[in-house]
C-alpha positions in Angstrom: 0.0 0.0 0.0 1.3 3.6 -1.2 1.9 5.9 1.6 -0.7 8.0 1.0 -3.4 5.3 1.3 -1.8 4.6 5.0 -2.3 8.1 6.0 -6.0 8.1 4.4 -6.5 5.0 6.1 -4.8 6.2 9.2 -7.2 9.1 9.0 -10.2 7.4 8.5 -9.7 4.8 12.1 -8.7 8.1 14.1 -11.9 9.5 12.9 -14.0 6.5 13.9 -12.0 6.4 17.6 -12.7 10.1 18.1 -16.1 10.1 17.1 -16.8 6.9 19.6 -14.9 8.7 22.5 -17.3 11.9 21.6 -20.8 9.8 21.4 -20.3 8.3 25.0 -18.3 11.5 26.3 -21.7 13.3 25.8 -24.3 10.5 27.1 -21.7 10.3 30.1 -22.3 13.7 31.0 -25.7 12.7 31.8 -24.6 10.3 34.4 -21.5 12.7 35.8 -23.3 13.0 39.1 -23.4 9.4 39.6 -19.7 9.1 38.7 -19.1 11.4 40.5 -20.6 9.3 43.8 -19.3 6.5 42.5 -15.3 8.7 42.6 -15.5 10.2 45.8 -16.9 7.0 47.8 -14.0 5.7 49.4 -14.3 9.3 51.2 -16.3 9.3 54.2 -18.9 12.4 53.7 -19.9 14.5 57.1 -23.8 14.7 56.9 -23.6 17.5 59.3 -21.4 20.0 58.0 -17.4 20.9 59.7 -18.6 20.3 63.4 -18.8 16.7 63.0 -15.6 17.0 60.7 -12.8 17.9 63.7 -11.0 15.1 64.5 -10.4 13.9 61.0 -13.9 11.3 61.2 -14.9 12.0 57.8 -14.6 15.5 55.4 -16.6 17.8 53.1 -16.0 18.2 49.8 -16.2 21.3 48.3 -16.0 23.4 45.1 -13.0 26.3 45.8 -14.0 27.8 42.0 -17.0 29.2 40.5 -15.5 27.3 37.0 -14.2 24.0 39.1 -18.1 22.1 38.5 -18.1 22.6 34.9 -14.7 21.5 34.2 -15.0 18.1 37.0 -17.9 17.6 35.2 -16.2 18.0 31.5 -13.2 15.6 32.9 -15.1 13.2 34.6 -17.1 12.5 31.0 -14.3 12.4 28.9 -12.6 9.7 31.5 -16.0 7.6 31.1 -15.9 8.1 27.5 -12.2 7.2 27.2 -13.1 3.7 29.2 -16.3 2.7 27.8 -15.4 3.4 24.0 -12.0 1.6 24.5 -12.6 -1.6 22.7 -13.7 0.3 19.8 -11.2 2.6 19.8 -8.5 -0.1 20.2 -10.0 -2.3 17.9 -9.5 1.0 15.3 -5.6 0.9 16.1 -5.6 -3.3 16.4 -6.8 -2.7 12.5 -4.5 -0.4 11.7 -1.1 -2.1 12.9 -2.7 -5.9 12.2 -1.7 -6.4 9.0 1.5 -5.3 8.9 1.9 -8.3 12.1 3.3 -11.9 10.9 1.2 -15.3 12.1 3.2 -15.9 15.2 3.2 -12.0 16.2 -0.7 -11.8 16.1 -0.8 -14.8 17.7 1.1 -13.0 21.2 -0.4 -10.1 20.7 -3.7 -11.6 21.6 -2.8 -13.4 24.5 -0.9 -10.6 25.5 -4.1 -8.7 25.3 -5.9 -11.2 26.7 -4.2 -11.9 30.4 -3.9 -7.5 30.2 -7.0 -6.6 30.3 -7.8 -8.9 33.8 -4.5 -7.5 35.5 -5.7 -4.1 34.8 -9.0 -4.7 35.9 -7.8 -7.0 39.1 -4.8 -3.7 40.0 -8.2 -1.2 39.2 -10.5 -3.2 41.9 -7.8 -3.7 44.4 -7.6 -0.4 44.8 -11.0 1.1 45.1 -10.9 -1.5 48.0 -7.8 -0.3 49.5 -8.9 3.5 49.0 -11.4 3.6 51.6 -8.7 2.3 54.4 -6.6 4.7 53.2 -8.4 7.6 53.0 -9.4 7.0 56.9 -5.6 6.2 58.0 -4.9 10.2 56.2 -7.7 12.0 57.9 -7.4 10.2 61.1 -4.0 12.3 61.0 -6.6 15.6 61.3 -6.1 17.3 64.8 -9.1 17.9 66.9 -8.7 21.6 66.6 -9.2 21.3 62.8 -11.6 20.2 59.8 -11.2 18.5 56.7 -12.4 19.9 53.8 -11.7 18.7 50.5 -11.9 20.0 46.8 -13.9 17.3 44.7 -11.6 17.4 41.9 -8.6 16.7 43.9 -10.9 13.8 45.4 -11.0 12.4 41.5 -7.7 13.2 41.0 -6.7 11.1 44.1 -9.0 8.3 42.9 -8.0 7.9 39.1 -4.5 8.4 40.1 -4.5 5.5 42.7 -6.7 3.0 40.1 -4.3 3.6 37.4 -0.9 2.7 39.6 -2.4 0.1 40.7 -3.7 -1.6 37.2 -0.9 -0.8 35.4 1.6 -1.8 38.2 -0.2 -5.1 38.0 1.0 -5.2 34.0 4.5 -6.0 35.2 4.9 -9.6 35.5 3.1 -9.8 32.2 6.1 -7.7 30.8 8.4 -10.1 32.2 6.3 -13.0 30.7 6.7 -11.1 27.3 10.6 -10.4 27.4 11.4 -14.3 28.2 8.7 -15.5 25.1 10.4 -13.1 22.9 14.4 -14.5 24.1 15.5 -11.6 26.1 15.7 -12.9 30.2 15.6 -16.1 31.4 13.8 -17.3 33.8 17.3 -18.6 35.7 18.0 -14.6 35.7 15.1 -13.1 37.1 15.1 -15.8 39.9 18.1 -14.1 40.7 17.0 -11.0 41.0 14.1 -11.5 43.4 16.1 -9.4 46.1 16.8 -6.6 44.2 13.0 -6.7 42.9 11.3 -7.2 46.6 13.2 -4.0 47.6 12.2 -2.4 44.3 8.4 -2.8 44.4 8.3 -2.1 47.5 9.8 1.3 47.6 7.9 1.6 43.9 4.5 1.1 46.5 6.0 3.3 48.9 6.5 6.3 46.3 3.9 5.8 43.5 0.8 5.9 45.5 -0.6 8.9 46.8 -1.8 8.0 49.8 1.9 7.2 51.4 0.9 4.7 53.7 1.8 1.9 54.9 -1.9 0.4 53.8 -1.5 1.1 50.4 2.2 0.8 50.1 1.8 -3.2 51.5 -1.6 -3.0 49.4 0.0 -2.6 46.0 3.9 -4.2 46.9 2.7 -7.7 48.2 0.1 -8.6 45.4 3.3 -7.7 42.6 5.6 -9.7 44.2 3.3 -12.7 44.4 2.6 -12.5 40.5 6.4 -11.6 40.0 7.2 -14.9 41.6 4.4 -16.6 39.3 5.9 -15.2 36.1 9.5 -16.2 37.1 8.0 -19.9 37.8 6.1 -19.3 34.2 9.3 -18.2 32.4 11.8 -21.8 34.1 9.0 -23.9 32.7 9.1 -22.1 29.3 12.7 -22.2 29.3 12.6 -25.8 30.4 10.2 -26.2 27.1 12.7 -24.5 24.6 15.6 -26.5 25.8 13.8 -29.5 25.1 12.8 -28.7 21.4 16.5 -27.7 21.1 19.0 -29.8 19.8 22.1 -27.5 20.0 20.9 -27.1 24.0 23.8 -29.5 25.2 26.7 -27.9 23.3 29.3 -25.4 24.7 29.8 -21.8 23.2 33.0 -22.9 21.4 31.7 -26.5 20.6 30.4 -26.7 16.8 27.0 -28.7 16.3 26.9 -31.7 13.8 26.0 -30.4 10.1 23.6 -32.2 7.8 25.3 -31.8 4.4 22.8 -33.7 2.7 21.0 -32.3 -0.6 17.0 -31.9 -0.2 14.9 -31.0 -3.0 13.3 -27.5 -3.3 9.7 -28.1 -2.4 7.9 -27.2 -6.2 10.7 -27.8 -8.7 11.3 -30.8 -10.8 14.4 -32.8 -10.4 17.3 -32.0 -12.8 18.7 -34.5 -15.2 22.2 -34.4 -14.9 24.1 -35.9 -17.9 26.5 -38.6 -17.6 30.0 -38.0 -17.4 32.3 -39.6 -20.7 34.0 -42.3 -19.1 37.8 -42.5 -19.6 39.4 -45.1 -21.9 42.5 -46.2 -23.0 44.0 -46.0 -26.0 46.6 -45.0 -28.6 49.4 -46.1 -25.9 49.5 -42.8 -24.3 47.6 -41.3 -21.2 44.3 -40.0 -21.9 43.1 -36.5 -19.8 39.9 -37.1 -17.8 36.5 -36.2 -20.0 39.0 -37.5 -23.4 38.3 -39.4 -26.2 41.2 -40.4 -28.5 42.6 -37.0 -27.3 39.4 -35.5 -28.3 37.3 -33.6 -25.3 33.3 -34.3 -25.6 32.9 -31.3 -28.3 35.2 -31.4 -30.6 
């Protein structure tokens, strides 16, 4: 395909993606207030205003500009619309970049789509359960002289923020899974760096979630370190697998493998007759050349 047919092409799935993400951005805003509940849930509300608020026992959220519900509303919609037009908007780029895949690369790109999507969706539930817990640990930090009120788009913030850590942090073992399919790590290596990666994803929890503590921090770190192990134990087995189907597996680095020399036809061709070679005689009491007759070659 000419370059210009990529780009109209190109043009015409953007178009298709954008108009999806603008259909449900618009029927979302009809349901903003009830996203919006469903966002700012993990926060305990106070039903009866900043007095019962001191101490940190729950908060009140708040608008601190006269713009700030317009625009929460605007980026709440376009989040729903992002989400809920996804597969069509992936499906637009899965078309795009599909045919220029071979067999075997289509063939990991859906199961690598395939055990994604429930990671995500496993990191994005853990935490809306975690949020809760650690929304109370922070305001339990409030001092009794004081009251907690909070800005609903911070709230959202807080929320998307934590949800998207926590599903793509869950994507990592899956990246590991994908490196060892494709011949970069073995699964002997990352077994040995399961120190080094304990400490990691731990201080990763520690630092990438916005609450900053210990709740969330153990709430994110333990459940990557249990799938880590699982994709290292994944990745031996596979390895295990590939040694097995290879035959050069037992050699050294400076030990050459046995070569098969022998001729095999090419699959759709017709065997070549090869002519006979003249064989040598004798004669006229002198020594003939190889290929002569009577001193004579085969053409003259």
């Amino acid at each position: 395909m000419p370059l210009a047919e990529h780009l109209r092409e190109l043009r015409s799935r953007l178009s298709k993606a954008v108009v999806a993400i603008v259909v449900v951005t618009i029927g979302a805003v009809f349901f903003s207030e009830e996203l919006m509940d469903f966002l700012a849930a993990p926060v305990p509300i106070c039903e009866d205003g900043f007095a019962q608020s001191r101490g940190g026992n729950c908060a009140v959220l708040s608008f601190n500009t006269l713009t700030s519900p317009f625009t929460v509303t605007v980026k709440v919609s376009l989040m729903a619309g992002l989400i809920i037009a996804s597969p069509v908007w992936l499906y637009q780029l899965w078309a795009f970049v599909a045919p220029g895949l071979h067999q075997h690369e289509r063939k990991y790109t859906y199961a690598f789509v395939a055990a994604a999507v429930p990671l995500f969706v496993g990191g994005a539930a853990l935490a809306y359960v975690v949020l809760p817990v650690s929304v109370q640990v922070l305001l339990s930090l409030t001092p009794d002289v004081a009251s907690n009120m909070l800005t609903l788009d911070d709230v959202l913030d807080f929320t998307v923020r934590m949800v998207l850590i926590f599903g793509l942090a869950f994507e990592l073992p899956l990246l590991l899974i994908m490196l060892n399919m494709v011949g970069v790590v073995t699964g002997k290596r990352m077994a040995g760096w399961w120190r080094g990666v304990v400490m990691g994803v731990f201080v990763f929890g520690a630092v990438a979630t916005p609450t900053t503590d210990p709740v969330g921090m153990i709430a994110l770190s333990g459940p990557i370190v249990v799938l880590f192990f699982l994709a290292v134990g994944f990745s031996i087995l596979n390895d295990k697998r590939r040694a097995r189907k290879n035959k050069d597996a037992a050699l050294s680095d400076d030990e050459a493998s046995e070569l098969d020399l022998t001729p095999e036809p090419i699959e759709g061709t017709e065997p070549v007759a090869v002519a006979p070679v003249l064989p040598e005689q004798a004669g006229g009491g002198r020594a003939e050349l190889p290929g002569r007759v009577n001193g004579y070659d085969d053409v003259t």
